[in-house]
DRENLO-338795 format. One record per residue (C-alpha): residue in three letters; x negated, y, z negated. Coordinates in steps of 0.02 Angstrom, whole numbers, padded with zeros to 5 digits, always signed. Layout:
AlaXYZ...
This chain:
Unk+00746-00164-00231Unk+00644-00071-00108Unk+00465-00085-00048Unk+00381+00039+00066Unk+00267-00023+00212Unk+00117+00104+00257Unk+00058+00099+00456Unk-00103+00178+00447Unk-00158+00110+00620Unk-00140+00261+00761Unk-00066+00129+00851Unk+00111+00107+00790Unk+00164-00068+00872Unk-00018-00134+00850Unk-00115-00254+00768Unk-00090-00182+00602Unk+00094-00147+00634Unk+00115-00364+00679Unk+00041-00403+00501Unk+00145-00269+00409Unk+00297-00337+00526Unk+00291-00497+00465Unk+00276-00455+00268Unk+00415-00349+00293Unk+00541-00484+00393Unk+00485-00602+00270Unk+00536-00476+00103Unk+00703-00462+00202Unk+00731-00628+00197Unk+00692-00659+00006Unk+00831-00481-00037Unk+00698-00348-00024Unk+00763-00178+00080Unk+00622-00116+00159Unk+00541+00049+00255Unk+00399+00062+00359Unk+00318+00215+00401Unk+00202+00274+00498Unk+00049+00372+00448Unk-00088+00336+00576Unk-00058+00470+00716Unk-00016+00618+00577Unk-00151+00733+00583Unk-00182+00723+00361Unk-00298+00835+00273Unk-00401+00769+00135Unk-00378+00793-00033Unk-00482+00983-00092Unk-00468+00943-00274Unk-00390+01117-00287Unk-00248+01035-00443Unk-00107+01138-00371Unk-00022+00984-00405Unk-00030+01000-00579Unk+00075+01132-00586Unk+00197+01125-00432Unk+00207+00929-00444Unk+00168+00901-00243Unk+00020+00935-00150Unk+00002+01100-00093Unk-00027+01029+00107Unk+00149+01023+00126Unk+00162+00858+00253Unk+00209+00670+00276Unk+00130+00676+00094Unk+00276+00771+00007Unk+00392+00680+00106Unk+00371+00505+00060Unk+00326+00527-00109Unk+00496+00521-00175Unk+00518+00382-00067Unk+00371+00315-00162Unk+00445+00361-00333Unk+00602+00285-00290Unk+00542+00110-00229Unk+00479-00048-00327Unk+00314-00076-00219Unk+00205-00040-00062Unk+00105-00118+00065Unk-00041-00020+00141Unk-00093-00100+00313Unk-00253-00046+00414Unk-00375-00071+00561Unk-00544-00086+00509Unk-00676+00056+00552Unk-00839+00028+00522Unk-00789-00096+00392Unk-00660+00044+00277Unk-00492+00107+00320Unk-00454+00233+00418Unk-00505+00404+00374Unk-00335+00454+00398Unk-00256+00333+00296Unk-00386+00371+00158Unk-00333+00542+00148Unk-00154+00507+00133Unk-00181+00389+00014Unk-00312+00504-00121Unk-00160+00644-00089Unk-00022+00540-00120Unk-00086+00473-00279Unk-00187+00634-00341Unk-00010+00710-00322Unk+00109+00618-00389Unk+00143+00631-00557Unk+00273+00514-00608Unk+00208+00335-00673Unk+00173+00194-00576Unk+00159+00077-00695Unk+00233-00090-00641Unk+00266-00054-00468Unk+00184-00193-00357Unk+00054-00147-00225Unk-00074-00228-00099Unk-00143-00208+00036Unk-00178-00287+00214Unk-00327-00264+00355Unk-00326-00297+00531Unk-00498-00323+00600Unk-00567-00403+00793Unk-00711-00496+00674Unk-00771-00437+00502Unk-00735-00288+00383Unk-00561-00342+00334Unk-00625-00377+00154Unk-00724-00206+00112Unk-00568-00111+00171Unk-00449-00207+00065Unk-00529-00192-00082Unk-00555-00015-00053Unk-00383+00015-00056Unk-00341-00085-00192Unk-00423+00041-00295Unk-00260+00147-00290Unk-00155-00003-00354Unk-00271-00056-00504Unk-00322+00115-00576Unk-00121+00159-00588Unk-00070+00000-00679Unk+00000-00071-00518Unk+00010-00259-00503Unk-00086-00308-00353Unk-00003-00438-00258Unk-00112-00589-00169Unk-00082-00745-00051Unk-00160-00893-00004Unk-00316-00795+00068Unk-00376-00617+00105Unk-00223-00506+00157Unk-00290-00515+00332Unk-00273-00541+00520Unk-00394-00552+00663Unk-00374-00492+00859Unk-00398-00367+00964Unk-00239-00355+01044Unk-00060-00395+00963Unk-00049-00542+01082Unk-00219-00610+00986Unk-00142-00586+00806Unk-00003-00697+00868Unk-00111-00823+00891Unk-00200-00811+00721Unk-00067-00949+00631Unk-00146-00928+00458Unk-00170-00731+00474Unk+00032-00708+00495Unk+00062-00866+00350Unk-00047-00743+00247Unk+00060-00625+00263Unk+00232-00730+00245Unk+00159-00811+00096Unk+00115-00627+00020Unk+00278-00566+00064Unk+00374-00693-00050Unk+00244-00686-00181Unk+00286-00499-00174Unk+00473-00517-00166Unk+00458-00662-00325Unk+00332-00523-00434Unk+00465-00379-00391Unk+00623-00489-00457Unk+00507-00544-00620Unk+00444-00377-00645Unk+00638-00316-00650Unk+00699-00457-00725Unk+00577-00430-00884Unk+00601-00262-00895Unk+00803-00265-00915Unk+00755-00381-01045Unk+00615-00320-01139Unk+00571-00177-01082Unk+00394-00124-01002Unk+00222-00167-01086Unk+00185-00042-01268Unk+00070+00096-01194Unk-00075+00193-01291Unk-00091+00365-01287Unk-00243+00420-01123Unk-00403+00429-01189Unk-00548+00473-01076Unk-00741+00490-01079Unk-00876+00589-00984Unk-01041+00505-00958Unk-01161+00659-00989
């Protein structure tokens, strides 16, 4: 069982990093493998809505996008951390995020997703639930803890001191771990949930 942790800070050992950090020690510890990777210094275009994906089955900006989606394919769940700008991720992240989903085809059903925010006051919330968007349109189960997936400071020495930021994250880590093993569990036994054939409407 694998999860995959995305960095979208441009700082790679920063704020966002320590929260992702400790949700990933923490999966470790309860028999998760993980992977974090990096995404906030790639320079990521945004999605053109041109569909070559449809056809070719990867996005047609061939980057960090059409690298970790098998990687994405492959693994049970994923953690999205980022700093908050003007209270929404970061444009960068956003863009790697509408690509990697608009792109990949296979299903996602089942796989467990959620999302964390590091923010010096306020914002954390609107940029969560932003991203949560990805997990809950894609029949994801969105993973929660004891409060919002978040962590306050301006500095990595700041997090540290925010105790119930980082026991928000340990606490979502092993809910994550214990919704990855049930998930698995239930499917060996009976299989995933029936599903219905797509149907979708236009409001005109």
């Amino acid at each position: 069982m694998k999860v995959l942790l995305f960095n979208g800070s441009p700082h790679q050992k920063g704020c966002t990093w320590r929260a992702l950090h400790e949700i990933e020690v923490t999966l470790n510890k309860n028999g998760i493998d993980t992977e974090m990777v990096h995404v906030g210094q790639k320079m990521i275009h945004g999605c053109i809505a041109c569909n070559k994906c449809n056809s070719t089955g990867k996005c047609v900006f061939d980057d960090i996008v059409n690298e970790v989606a098998p990687k994405f394919e492959a693994a049970d769940g994923i953690v999205v951390g980022t700093p908050v700008y003007y209270a929404s991720p970061t444009g960068t992240l956003k863009s790697f995020m509408d690509r990697l989903f608009k792109s990949t085809k296979f299903s996602k059903r089942m796989k467990v997703g959620t999302a964390v925010a590091s923010c010096r006051r306020a914002g954390s919330i609107a940029s969560i639930d932003m991203l949560n968007k990805y997990f809950t349109m894609t029949e994801m189960p969105v993973v929660s803890s004891q409060y919002w997936n978040e962590v306050h400071g301006n500095t990595v020495e700041e997090v540290e001191k925010d105790y119930e930021g980082l026991q928000t994250m340990r606490v979502l880590g092993r809910n994550m771990a214990f919704l990855i093993k049930a998930i698995a569990k239930e499917q060996a036994q009976n299989g995933l949930p029936e599903t219905e054939e797509r149907c979708w409407t236009n409001f005109i």
